[in-house]
ROTORPA-692631 format. One record per residue: x, y, z of N, C-alpha, C, O in turn. Coordinates in steps of 0.1 Angstrom, whole numbers, plus 5000, padded with zeros to 4 digits. Example, Ala and Ser with C-alpha at 12.3 -4.5 7.8 and 13.67 -1.06 7.14 Angstrom:
513249435078512349555078513249675078514249675085512849785071513749895071512950005079513450115080
***
This chain:
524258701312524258711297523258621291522458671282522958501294522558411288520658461296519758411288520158531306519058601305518658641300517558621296520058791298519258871284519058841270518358911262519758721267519658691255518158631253517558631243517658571267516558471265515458571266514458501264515158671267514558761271514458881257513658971255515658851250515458931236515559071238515059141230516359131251516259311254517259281244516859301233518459251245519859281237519459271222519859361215519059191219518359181206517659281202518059341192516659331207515859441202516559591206516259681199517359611215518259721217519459731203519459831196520259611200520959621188520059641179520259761175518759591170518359661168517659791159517459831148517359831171516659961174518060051174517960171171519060011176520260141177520560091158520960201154520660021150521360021138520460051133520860121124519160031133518160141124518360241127519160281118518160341137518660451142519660511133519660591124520760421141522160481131521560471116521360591112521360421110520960401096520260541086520460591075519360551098517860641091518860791093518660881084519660811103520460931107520960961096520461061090522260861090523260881080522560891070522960961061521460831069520860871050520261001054520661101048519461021063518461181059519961311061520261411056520461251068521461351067522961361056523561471053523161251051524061231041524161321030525261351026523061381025523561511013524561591019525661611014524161661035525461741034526261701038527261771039526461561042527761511040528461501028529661481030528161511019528661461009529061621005530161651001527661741006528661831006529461921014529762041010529761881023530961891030531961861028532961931031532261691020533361671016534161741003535361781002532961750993533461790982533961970987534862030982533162020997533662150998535562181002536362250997535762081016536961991020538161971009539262031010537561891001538061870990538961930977540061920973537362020975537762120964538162260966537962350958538562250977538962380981540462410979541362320979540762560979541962580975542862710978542262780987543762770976544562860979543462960976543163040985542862970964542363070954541163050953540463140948540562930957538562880950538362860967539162810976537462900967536062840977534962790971534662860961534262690972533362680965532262640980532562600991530962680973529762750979528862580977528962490968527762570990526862460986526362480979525962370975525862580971525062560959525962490951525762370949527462600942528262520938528262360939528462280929528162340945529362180949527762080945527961980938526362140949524962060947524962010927524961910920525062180924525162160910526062090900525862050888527262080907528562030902527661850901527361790890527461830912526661690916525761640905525561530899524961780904523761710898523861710883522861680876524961750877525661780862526361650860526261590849526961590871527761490867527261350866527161270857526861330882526161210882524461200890523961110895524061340889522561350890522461320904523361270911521061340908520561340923521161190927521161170940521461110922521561010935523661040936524460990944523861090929525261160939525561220950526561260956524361230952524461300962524661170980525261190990523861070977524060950981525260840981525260730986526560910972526860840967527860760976528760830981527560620980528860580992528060571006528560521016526860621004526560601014525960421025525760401037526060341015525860201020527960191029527960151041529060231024529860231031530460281041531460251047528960431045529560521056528260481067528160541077527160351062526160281072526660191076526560181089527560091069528460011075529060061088528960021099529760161084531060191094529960271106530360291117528760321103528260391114528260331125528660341136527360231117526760151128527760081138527460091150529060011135529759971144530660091145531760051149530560191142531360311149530660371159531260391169529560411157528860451167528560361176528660391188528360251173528560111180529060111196528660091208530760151187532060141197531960251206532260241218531560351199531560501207530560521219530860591228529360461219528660431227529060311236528960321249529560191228529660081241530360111249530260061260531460221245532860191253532560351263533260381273531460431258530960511267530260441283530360471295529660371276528560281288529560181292529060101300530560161290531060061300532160161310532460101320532660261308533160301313532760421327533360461337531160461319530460551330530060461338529560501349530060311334529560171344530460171359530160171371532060161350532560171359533160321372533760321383532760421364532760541371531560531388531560571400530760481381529360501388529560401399528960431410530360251399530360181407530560181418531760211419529860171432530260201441529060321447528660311458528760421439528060551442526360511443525560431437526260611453524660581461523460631446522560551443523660741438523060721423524060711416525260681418523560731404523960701387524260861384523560931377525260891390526061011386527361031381528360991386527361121368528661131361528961271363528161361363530161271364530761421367531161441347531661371338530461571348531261621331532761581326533161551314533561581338534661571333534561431330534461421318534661311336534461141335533861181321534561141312532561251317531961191306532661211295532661131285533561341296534861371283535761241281535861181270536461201298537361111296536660981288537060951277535860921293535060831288534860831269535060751260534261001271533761001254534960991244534960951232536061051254537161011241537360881237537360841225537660811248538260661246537060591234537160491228536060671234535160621228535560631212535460561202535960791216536060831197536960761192536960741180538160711201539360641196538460501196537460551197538360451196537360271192536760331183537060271172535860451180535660451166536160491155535660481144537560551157538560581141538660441142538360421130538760331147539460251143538660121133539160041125537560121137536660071133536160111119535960041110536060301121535460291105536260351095536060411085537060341100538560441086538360371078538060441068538360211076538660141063536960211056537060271045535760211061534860221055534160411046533560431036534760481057535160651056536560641041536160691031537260611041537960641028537260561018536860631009536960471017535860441002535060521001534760540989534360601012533360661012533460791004532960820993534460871014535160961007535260960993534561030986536260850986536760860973535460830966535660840954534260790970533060780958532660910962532661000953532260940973532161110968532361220959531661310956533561170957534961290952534361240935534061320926534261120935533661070921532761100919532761120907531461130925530461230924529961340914529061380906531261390919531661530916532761570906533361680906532961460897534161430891533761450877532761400874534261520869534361440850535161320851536361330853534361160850534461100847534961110828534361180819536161020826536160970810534960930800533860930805534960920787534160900781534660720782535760680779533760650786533860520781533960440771534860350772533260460761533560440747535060450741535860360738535160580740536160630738537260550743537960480736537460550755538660460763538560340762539660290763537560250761537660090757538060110741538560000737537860220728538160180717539860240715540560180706540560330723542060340718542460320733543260390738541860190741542560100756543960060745543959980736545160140750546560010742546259900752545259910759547159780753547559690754548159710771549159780774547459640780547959640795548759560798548559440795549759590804551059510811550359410824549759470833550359270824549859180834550759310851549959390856551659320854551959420861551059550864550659580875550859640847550259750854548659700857547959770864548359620853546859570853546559560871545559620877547759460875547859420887547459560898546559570906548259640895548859770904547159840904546559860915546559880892545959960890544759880880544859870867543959830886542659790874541659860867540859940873541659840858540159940849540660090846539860180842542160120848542560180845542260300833541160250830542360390826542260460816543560540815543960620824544260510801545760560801545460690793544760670782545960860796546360860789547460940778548361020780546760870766547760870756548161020751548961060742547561070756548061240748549061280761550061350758548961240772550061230777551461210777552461280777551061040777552060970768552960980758554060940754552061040755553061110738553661220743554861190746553561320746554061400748555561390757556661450756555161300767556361270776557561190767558761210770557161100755558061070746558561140741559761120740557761260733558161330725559261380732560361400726559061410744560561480750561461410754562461460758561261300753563061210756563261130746564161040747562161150731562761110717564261210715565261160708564361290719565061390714566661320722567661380718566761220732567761190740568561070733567761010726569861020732570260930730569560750736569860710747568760670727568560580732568660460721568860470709568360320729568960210721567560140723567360030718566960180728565360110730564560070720563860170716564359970713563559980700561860040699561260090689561160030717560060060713559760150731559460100742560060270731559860350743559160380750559360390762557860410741556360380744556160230754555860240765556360150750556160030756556960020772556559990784558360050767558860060781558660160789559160160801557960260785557760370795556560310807556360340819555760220797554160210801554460090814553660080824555859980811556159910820556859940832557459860838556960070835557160160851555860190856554760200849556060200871554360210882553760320876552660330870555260470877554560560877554460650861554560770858554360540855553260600842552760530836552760510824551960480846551060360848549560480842548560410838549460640841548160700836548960780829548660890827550060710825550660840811550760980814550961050805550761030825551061180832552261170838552861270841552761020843554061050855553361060865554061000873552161100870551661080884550261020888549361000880550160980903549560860908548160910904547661020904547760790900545860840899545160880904545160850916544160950902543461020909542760930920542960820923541561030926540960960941539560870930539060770935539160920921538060830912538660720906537760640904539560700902539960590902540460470909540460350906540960550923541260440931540060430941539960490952538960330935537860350948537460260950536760280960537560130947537260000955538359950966539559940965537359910977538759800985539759670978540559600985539659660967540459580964541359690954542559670955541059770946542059880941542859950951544059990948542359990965543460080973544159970980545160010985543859820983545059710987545459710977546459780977545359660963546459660954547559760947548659740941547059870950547659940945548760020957549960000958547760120966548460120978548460060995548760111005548159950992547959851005546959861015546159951015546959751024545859711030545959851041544959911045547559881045547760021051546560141050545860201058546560151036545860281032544560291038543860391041544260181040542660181048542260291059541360371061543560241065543960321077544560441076544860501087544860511063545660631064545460791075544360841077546460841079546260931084545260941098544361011102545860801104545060761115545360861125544260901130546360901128546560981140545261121142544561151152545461181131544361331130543061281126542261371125542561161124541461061129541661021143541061111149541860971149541960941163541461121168540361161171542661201166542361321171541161431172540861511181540661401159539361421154538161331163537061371167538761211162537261181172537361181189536461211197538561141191538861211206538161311212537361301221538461451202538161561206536361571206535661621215535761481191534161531191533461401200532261401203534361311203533561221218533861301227532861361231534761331232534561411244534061551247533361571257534361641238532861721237531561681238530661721246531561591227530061551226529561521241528761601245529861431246529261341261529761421272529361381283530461521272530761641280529561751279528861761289529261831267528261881265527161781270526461801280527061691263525461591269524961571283523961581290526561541285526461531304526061661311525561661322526261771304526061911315524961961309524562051317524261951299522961941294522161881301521361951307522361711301521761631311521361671328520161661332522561731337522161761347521661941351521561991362521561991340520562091337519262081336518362151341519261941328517661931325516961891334515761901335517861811344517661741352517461801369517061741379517861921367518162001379516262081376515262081384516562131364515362221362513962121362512862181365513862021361512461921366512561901381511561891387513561891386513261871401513462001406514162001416513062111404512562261408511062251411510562331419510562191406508962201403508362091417507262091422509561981420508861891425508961891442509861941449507861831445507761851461507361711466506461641462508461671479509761721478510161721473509861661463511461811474512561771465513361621462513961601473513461561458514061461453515861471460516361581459516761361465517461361467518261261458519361241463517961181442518561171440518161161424516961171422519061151413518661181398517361041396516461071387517160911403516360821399515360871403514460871395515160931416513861011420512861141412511761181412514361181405513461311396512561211385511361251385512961111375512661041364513261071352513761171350513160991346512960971331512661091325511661151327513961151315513661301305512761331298512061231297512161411292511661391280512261321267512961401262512261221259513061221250513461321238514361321231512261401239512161491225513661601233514861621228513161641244514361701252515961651250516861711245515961521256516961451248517961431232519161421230516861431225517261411213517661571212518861561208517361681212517561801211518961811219519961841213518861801229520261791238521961701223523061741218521261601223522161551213522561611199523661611193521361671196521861751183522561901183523061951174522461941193523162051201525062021203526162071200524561901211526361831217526561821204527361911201526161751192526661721184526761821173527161761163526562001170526862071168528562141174529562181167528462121185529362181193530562111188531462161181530461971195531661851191531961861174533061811170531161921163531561901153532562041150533662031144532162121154532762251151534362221160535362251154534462161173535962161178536762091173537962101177536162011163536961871156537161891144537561801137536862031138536562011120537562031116537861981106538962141124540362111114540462011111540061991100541161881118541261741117540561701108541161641098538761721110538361661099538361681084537961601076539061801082539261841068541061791069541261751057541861781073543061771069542861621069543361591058542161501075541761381072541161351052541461291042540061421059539461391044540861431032541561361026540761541033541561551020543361461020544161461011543361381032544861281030544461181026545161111019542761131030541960991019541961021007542060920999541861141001542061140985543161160978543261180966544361130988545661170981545861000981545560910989546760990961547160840961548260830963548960890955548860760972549960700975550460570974550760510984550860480959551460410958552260330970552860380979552160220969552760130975554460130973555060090982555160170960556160180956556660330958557860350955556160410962556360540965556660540980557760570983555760490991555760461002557560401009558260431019557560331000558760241002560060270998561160221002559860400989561060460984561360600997562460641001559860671003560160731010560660681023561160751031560460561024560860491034562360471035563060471045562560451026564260421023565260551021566460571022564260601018564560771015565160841031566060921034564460791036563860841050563660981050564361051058562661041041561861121036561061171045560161111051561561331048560761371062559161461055559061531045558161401066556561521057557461661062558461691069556061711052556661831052555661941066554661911071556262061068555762101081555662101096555962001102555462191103556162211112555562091124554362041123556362041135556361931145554861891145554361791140554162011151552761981153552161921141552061801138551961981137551361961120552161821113551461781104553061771114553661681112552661551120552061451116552761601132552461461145550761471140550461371134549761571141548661571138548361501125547261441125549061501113548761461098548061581089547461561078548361751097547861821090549361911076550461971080548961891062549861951060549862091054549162171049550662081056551362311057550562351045550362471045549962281035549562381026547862391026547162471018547362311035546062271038545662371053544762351061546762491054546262601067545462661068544862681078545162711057544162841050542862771045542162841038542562651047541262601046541162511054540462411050541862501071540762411077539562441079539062341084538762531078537462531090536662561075535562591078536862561064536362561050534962441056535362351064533962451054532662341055531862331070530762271072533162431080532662401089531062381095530562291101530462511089528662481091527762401085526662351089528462381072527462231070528062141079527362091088529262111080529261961093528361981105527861901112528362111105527862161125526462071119525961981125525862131106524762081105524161961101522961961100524961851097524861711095524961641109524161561112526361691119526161661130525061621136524561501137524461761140523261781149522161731136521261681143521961741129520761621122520961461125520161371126522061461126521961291126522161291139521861171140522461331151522561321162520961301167520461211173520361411162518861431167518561341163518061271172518561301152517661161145518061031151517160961153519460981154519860901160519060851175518260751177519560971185518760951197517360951199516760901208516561021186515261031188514460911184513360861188515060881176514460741170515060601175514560501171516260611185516560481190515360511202514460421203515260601210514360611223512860561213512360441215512260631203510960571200511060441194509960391195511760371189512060231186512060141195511460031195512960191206513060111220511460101227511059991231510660221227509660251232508660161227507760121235508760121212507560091206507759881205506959791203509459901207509359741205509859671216510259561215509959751233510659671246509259691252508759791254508659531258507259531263507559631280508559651287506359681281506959771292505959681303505959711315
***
């Protein structure tokens, strides 16, 4: 260890892989973003179309909505991708040990690629739901500001706590009075005590929307440090599934490409070091491929995920279903997965834009860590 440090490969490999990651997620990030909102806004009755979801964007909060969140989903790349790669290379390390070449069987590279995708739910969930919910804001009618800082009533140190920067409101409010003015009460001022309960903390009776709750210190205060992590399981399952595709496809790509260069050579080569070094452009193509494939087998999960980051779940809700012992709703599977029963009829909603954010940032990832590596490790 103390070599390569002196020697600066590890240094210049980290990196050359977080630029990489970096340049991937931004040139590719619009259709992420419309992906989600499609995810999102989808419904029993609406589909909505990429043009749709572009325009909605650029009405509300103009071309750089389209970016929006994206410094929180570079964070989480980089050491997501991070994990998903380290924990690939240490484990095909140890597959390999022992063996006369550096051969992986397809199947090792699945096992491997999963354990991989599970190190990366875990890493970037906290950073993927912020991400998410500024998206969703994007695409949002936002309040008039004015307006709501000049009839802001008066905040309870409580609801302030729960919910900051809040906007109550009051045509709500009223109305929910109006209908239990009509009940026997001894309360001198109802309005007031209605506003000191969680849940009419936005004067509707229910939890705030996903634009409102979008900072990490608003989803710990409101619904806990938990929520970071929500709906980890069909995260895990989602990346399980698109690591081990992915590095499954790659792997059997790999000894394709590798089979068809040592057709040509004389002799034949007896082992993968003897044939050489891929092309990279080959390479990077191979990855944007795997990473079409792996996105299409994983995208239920990934839509029943996204759309459980935009549901708010109070911390005092949580605890009542807890005591409740409040079963989700839907059948075993769909229970254990995190997919719910009314979210059936639109998993695969977005599917081809992800195939195609995938394989863009896959391509770009691999292609530009190999020319980075190329241009800054002395050969």
């Amino acid at each position: 260890m103390e070599k390569l440090i002196e020697n600066h490969q590890f240094a210049t490999h980290a990196i050359a892989a977080s630029a990489s990651v970096s340049l991937g997620s931004a040139l590719a990030y619009p259709l992420d973003t419309i992906k989600t909102i499609i995810q999102v806004g989808s419904g029993p009755s609406k589909k909505l179309s990429p043009s749709q979801v572009v325009n909605r964007v650029f009405r509300f909060s103009g071309y750089s909505g389209l970016y929006s969140g994206l410094g929180w989903l570079t964070l989480g790349r980089i050491s997501g991708v991070g994990a998903r790669f380290g924990v690939y290379e240490i484990l095909t390390a140890f597959y390999k040990d022992g063996r006369r070449d550096n051969y992986v069987q397809v199947s090792e590279a699945v096992l491997a690629g999963m354990v991989g995708g599970a190190a990366e739910t875990v890493m970037t969930s906290p950073f993927e739901l912020i991400k998410v919910r500024q998206q969703v804001t994007a695409a949002s009618r936002a309040p008039n500001a004015a307006a709501a800082a000049e009839t802001a009533p008066v905040i309870s140190p409580m609801i302030n706590k729960l919910l900051r920067r809040y906007a109550l409101d009051m045509k709500s409010l009223t109305q929910t009075v109006n209908l239990l003015s009509v009940l026997n009460h001894k309360h001198p001022n109802m309005t007031a005590a209605l506003q000191e309960y969680p849940w009419m903390m936005t004067g509707t009776g229910n939890p705030p929307s996903a634009m409102d709750v979008k900072r990490p210190l608003d989803v710990a205060s409101l619904e806990g440090v938990r929520a970071l992590w929500r709906n980890l399981r069909s995260g895990l399952i989602r990346d399980c599934l698109y690591g081990g595709v992915f590095f499954g496809t790659w792997q059997f790509l790999h000894e394709a490409m590798i089979g068809w260069k040592a057709v040509g050579m004389n002799p034949l080569p007896s082992s993968e070091e003897e044939v050489g070094p891929l092309s990279p452009v080959a390479v990077s193509i191979a990855a944007g491929f795997s990473g079409a494939i792996a996105a299409a087998a994983s995208h239920s999960f990934d839509t029943a995920r996204t759309r459980a980051q935009c549901v708010i779940l109070p911390k005092y809700t949580a605890k009542e279903r807890k005591f409740l012992k409040w079963n989700k709703p839907g059948k075993r599977l769909e229970r254990w997965t995190g997919i719910h029963p009314t979210d059936r009829n639109f998993l695969f909603r977005g599917i081809g834009i992800r195939m195609a954010r995938s394989s863009v940032a896959s391509t770009i990832i691999v292609g530009s860590y190999y020319l980075a590596v190329d241009l800054l490790v002395p050969k």
